[in-house]
C-alpha positions in Angstrom: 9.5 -170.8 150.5 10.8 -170.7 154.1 8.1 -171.0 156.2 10.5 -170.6 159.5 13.3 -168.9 159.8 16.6 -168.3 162.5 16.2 -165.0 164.9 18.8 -163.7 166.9 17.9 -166.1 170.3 15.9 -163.8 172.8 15.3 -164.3 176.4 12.1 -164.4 177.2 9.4 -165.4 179.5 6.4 -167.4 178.4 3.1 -166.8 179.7 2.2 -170.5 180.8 -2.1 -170.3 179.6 -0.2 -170.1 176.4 1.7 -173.6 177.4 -1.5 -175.5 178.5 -4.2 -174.4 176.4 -5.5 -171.8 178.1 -7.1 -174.3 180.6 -4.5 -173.2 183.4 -1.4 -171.8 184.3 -2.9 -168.0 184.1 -0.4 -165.6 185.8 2.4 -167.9 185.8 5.6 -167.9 183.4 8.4 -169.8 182.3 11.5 -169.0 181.2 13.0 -169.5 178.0 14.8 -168.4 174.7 12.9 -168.0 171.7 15.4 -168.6 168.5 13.2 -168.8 165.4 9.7 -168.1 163.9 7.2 -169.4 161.9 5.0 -167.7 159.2 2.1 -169.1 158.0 -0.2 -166.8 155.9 -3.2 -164.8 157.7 -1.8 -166.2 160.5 0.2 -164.3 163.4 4.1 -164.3 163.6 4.5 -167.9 165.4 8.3 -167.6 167.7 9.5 -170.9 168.8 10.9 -171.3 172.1 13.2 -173.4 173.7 11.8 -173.8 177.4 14.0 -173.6 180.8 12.9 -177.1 181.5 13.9 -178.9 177.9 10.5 -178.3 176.4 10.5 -176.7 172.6 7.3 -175.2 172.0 6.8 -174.0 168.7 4.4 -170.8 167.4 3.3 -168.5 170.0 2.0 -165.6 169.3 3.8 -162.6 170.5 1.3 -161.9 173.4 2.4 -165.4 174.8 6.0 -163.2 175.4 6.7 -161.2 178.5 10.4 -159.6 178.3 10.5 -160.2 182.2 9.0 -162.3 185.0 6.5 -160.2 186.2 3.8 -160.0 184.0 4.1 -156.2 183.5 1.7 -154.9 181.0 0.2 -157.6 178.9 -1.0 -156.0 175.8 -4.0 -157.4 173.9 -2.4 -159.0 170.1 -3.9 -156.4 167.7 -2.2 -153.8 169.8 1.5 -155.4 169.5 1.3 -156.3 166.2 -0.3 -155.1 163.1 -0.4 -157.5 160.3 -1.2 -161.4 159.9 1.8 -162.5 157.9 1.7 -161.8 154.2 3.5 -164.4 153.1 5.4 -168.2 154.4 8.5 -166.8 152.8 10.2 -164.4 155.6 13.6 -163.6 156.6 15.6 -162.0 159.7 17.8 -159.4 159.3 19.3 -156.9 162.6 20.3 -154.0 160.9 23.6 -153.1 162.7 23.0 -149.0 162.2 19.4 -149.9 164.6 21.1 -152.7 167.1 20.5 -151.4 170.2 18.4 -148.3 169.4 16.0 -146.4 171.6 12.5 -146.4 170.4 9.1 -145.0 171.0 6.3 -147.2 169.6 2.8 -146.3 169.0 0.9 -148.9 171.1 -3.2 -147.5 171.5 -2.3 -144.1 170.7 0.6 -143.6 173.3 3.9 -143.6 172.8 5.8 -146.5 174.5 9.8 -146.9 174.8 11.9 -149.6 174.3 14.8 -150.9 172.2 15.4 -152.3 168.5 15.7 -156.4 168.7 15.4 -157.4 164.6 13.7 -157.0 161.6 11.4 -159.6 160.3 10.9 -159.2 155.9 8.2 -160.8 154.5 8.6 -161.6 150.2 7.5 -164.0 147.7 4.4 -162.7 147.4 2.0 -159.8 146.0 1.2 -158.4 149.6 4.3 -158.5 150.6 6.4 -156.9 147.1 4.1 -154.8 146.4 3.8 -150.7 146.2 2.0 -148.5 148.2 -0.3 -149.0 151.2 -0.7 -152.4 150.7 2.4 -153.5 149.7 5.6 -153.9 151.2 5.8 -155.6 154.8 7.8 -155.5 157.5 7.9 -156.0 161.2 10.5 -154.3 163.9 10.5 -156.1 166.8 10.9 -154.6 169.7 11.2 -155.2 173.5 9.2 -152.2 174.7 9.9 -151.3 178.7 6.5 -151.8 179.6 7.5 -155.5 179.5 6.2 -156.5 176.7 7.4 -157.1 173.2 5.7 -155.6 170.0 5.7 -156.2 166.3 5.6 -153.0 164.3 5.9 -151.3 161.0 8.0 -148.4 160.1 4.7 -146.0 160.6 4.2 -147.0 164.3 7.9 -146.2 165.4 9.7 -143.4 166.3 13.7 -143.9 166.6 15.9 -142.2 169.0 20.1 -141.5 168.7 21.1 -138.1 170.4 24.1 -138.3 168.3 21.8 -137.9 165.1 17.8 -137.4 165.7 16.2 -134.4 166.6 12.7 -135.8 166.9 9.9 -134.5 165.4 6.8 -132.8 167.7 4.7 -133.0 164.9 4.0 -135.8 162.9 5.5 -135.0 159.6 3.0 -135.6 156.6 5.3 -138.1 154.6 3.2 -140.7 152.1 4.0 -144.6 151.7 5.6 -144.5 148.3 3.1 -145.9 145.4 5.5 -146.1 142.3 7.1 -149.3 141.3 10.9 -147.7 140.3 13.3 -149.8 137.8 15.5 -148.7 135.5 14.7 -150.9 133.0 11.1 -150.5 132.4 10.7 -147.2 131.8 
């Protein structure tokens, strides 16, 4: 079980409410780096930051982030990211062939852009192993342009490389994949 795990460190800026219990600090932000998260099941994706003034704060939710100072659009959770965690075992992975990549990601029912960050890979558990639409889960995270970050499956994000993607202008019909394969129980 890992409970926490390392992510590639990220500037961002942390809406303060978040830093004083929602008692104060609303429209105000503070810098920082976030550099790990936390998953706790049911729960949403916790990121630890390490503050501009010394401070480490420890499981903020994603809404807490701003990817700049200006508090841009500030999305509501549900909209930025799609599942509790599944599992406390998660890992971090920044697939090198995505670093970098343009996206569009399906925020309300509109397509926003922004760019690939990391990939955060839930296991260890039945949710998270499993086949079909309730298995298997996975969370892109993305610094969308908007200002915002997001936390999104596969489903909810369309990729861009005008070296290698003609995108689609219909959705194409593709199902999540219900069989279990192995080659050794057959």
């Amino acid at each position: 079980m890992t409970l926490n795990c390392d992510i590639p460190p990220t500037e961002v800026w942390v809406r303060d409410e978040f830093l004083r219990g929602h008692l104060s600090g609303h429209g105000d932000v503070t810098r920082g780096y976030a550099f790990g998260v936390a998953s706790v099941p049911g729960q949403a994706i916790g990121f630890h930051v390490l503050l501009e003034n010394g401070a480490q704060y420890g499981r903020l939710p994603i809404h807490a982030l701003l990817a700049h100072c200006r508090a841009g659009s500030i999305q509501d959770l549900r909209d930025i990211e799609t599942w509790d965690c599944p599992s406390a075992s998660v890992s971090c992975i920044t697939y090198d062939f995505l670093a970098g990549k343009k996206v569009e990601a399906l925020i309300m029912g509109q397509w926003k852009t922004g760019e690939y960050l990391f990939t955060l890979d839930w296991h260890a558990s039945a949710y998270a192993d499993g086949v079909g639409d309730l298995g298997w889960k996975c969370a892109h995270i993305l610094k969308l342009d908007v200002g915002c970050f997001a936390a999104l499956p596969n489903n909810k994000i369309r990729w861009h490389d005008k070296a290698f993607i003609r995108a689609f202008s219909e959705r194409p019909d593709y199902k999540v994949n219900p069989v279990k394969w192995s080659v050794e129980n057959v």
